[in-house]
Rosetta silent file (secondary structure, phi, psi, omega in degrees, C-alpha in Angstrom):
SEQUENCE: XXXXXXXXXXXXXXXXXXXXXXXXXXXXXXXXXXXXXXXXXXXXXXXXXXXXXXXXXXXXXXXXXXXXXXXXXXXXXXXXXXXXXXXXXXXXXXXX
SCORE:     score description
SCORE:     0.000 S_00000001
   1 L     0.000  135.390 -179.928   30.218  -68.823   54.552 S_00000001
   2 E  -109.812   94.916 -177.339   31.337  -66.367   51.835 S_00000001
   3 L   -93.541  153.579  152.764   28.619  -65.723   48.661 S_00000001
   4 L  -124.952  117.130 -165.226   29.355  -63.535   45.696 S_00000001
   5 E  -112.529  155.148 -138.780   26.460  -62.494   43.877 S_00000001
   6 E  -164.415  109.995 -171.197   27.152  -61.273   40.515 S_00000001
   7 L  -112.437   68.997  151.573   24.074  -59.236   38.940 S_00000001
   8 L    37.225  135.803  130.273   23.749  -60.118   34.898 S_00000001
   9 L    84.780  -40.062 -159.078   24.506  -57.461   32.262 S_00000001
  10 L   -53.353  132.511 -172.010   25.326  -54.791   35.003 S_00000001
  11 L    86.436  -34.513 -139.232   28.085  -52.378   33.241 S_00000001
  12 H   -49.946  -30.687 -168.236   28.486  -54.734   31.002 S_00000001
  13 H   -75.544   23.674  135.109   29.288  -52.060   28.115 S_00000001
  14 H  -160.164   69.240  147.036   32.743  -51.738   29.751 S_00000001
  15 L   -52.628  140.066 -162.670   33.438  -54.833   30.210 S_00000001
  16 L   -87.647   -5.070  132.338   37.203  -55.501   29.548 S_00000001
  17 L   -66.122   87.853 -155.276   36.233  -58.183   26.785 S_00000001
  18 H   -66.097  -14.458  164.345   35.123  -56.248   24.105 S_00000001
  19 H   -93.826   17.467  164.417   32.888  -58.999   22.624 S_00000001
  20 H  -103.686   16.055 -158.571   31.335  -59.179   25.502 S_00000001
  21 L  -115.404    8.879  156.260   30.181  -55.685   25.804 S_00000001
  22 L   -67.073  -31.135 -168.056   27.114  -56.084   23.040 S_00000001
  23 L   -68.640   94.856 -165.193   25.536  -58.601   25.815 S_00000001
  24 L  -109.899  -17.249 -169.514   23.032  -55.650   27.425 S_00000001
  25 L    98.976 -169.471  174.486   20.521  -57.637   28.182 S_00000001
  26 L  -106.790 -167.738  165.627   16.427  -57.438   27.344 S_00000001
  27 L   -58.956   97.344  152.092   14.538  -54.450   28.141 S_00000001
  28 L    98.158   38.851  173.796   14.782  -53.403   32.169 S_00000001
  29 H  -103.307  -23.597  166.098   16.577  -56.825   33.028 S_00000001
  30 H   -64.702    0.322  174.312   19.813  -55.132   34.684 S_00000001
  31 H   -80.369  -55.413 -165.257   17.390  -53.252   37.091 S_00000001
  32 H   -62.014  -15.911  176.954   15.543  -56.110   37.507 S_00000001
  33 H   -70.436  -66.529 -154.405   19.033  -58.566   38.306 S_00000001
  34 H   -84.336   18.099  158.111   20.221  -56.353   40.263 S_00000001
  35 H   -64.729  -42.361 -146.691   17.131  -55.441   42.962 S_00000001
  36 H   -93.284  -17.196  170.485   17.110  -59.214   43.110 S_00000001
  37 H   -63.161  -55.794 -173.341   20.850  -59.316   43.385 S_00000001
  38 H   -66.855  -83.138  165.240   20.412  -56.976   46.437 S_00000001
  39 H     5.257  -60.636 -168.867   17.314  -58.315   48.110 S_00000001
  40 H   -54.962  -69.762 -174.352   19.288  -61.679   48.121 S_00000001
  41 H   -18.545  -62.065  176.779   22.384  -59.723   49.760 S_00000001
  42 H   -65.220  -51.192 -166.988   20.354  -58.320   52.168 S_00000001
  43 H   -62.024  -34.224  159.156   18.352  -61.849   53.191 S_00000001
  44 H   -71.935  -35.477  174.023   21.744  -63.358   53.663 S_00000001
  45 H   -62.570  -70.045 -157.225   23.770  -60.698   55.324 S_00000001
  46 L   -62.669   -8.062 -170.589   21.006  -60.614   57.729 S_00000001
  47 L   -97.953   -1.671  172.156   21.615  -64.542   58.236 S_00000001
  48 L    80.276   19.178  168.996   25.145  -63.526   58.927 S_00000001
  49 L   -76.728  154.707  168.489   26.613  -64.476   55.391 S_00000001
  50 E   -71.694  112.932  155.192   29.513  -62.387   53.850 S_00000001
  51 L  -100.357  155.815 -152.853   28.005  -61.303   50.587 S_00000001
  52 L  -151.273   75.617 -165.912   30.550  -59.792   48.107 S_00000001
  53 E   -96.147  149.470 -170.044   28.152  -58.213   45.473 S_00000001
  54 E  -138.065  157.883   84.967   29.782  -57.584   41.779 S_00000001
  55 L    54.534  105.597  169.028   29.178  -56.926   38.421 S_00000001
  56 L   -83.048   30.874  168.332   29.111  -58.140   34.801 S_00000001
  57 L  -136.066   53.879  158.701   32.421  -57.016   34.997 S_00000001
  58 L   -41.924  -43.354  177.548   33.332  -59.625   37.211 S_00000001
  59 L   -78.941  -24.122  175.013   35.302  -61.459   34.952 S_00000001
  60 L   -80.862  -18.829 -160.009   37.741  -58.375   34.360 S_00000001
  61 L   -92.823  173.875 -137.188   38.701  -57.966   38.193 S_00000001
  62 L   -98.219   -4.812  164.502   41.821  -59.713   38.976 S_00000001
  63 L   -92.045   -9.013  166.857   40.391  -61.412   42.075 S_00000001
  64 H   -68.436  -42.143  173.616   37.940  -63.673   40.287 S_00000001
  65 H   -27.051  -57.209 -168.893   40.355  -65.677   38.481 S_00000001
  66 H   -49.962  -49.376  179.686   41.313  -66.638   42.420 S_00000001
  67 H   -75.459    9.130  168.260   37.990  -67.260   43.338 S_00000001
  68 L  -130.676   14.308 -176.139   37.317  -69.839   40.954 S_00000001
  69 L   -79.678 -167.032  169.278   39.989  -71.601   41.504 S_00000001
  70 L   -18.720  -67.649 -177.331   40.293  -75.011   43.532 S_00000001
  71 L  -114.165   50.805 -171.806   39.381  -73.329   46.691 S_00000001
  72 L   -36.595  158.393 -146.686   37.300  -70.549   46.431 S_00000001
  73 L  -124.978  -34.029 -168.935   36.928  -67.905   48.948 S_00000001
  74 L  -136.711  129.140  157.794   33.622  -67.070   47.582 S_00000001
  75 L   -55.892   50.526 -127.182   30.668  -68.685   46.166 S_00000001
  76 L   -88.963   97.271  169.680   29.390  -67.202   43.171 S_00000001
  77 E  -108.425  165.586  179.170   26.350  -66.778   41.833 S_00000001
  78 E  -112.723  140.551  154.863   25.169  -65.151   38.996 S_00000001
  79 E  -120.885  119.173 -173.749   21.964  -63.781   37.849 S_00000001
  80 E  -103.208  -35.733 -161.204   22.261  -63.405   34.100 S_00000001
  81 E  -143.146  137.220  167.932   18.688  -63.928   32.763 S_00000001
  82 E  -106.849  114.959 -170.248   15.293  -62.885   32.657 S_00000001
  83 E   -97.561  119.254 -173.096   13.365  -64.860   30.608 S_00000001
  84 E   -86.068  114.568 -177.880    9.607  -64.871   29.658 S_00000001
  85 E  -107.723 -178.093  179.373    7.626  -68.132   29.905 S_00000001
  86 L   -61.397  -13.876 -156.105    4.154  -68.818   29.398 S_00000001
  87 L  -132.092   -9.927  168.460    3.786  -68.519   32.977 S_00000001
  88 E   141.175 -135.524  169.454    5.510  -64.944   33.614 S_00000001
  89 E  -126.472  146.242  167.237    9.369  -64.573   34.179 S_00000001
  90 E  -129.747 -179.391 -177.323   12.164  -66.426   36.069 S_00000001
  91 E  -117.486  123.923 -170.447   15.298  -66.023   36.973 S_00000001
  92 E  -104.457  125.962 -172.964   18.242  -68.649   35.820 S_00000001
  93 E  -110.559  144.791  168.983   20.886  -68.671   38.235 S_00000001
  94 L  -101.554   70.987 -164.226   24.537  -69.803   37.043 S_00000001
  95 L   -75.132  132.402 -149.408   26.677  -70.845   39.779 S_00000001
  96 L   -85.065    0.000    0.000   30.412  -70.500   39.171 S_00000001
């Protein structure tokens, strides 16, 4: 099995979609995607998955297009958001 984990925000302000390069995030949430973006990496890797870690500028390289096709090569998820509930923060995963 082949995952691509894809850590929110990361970069984003050169991203090759220039209206997409205001989207920054809240205060400390690209550290916080992407620890949890590794952490994951690592928990899988050791489980003998391929991880393929990216980027919010994921969407510019010329192999995603591929990977989202029909038959993806890769899995994707994303962690785009940290959000604050009455109960602390979570994490909203998108999968592509």
């Amino acid at each position: 099995m082949k995952v691509c984990l894809q850590s929110g925000h990361l970069n984003i302000k050169t991203n090759c979609d220039t209206a997409l390069r205001g989207s920054t995030g809240a205060g400390g949430e690209v550290q916080i995607n992407e620890a949890v973006r590794n952490a994951t990496a690592e928990i899988l890797e050791e489980s003998g998955i391929q991880v393929k870690k990216v980027d919010a500028n994921f969407n510019c390289d010329s192999t995603s297009a591929d990977e989202q096709n029909n038959e993806p090569e890769y899995r994707t998820v994303a962690f785009i958001k940290l959000a604050k509930l009455s109960t602390g923060s979570a994490f909203f995963l998108n999968f592509l």
